[in-house]
N, C-alpha and C positions, 0 to 999 in steps of 0.2 A: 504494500500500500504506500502511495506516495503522501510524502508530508505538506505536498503544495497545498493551498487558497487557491480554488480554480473561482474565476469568472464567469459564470455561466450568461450567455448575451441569446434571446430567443430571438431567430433570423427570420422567422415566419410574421413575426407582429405587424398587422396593418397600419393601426392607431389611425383606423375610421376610412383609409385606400380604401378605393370600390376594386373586388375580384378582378376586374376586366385592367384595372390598371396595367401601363409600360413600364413606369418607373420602377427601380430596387424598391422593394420593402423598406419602412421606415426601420423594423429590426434588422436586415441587414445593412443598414444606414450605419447604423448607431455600432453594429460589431465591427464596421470596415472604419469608423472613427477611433474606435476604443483602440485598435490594432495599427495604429497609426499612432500610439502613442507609448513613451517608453515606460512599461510596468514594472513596479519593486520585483526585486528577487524575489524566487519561490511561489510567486503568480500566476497559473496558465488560464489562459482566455482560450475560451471555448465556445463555438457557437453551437447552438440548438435549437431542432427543431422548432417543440413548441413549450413551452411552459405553462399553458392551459390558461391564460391572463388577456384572453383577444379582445375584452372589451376595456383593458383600462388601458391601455397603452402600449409602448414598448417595455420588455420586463425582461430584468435581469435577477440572476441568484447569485449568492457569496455562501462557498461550503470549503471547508476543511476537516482534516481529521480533528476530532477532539472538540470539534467549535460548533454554535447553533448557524443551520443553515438560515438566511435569509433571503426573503425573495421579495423585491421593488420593482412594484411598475408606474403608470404615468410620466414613462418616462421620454423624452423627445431628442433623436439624435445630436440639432446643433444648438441644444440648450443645457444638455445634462452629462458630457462628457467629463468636466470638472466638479461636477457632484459627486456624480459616478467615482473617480479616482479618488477624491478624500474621504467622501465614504469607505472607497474599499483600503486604504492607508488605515483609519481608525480602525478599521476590520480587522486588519492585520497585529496592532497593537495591543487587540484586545484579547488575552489569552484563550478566554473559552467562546470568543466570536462577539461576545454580547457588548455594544459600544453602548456606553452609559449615556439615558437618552439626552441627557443638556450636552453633551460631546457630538450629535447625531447631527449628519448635514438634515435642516428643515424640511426638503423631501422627503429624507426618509423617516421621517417622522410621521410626513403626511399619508406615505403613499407603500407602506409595507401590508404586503400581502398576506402570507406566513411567518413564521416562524419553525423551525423543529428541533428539539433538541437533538444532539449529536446520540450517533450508533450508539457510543460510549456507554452514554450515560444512564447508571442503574433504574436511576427515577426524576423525571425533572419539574 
């Protein structure tokens, strides 16, 4: 099992695109932005399918060993790339994932989906 914080980036998210659309998906927007940018060590960005979030936006997850997953959507490729990153930096600092909420960028305070406790953990 690897010790990385993956970035989970859902490539399918419309955020309201009509089916018939030409343009890239706004998820695959926002994964080809994120990937474009340089991430902390121990990071892997990973796109995905779908993350079952198709009516609030574009939606990403933050998982690691040992940490609670999180999973944020409402989120818009040329607005939230630099939330994105200091969210996922407090993620990283926070040992068991959980970023104490006055520390939380204010999206993700507004706009968190899930939560799960880690494999780990006995009882949460």
């Amino acid at each position: 099992m690897s010790d990385a914080v993956e970035l989970l980036v859902c490539t399918t998210c419309r955020c309201g695109q009509p089916k018939e659309a030409e343009a890239p998906r706004p998820g695959a927007q926002l994964y080809e932005a994120l990937s474009e940018q340089p991430l902390p060590e121990g990071v892997k960005l990973r796109p995905v399918e779908c993350l079952s979030n198709c009516s609030q936006g574009c939606t990403i997850g933050l998982r690691g060993p040992g940490r609670w997953t999180y999973v944020y959507g409402g989120l818009e490729p040329e607005a939230h790339v630099g939330v994105i990153l200091d969210g996922l930096a407090r993620y990283l600092t926070a040992p068991n994932g959980i970023i104490p909420w006055r520390e939380r960028p204010e999206h993700f305070k507004r706009n968190c989906v899930v939560r799960i406790p880690p494999m780990e953990a006995a009882h949460a």
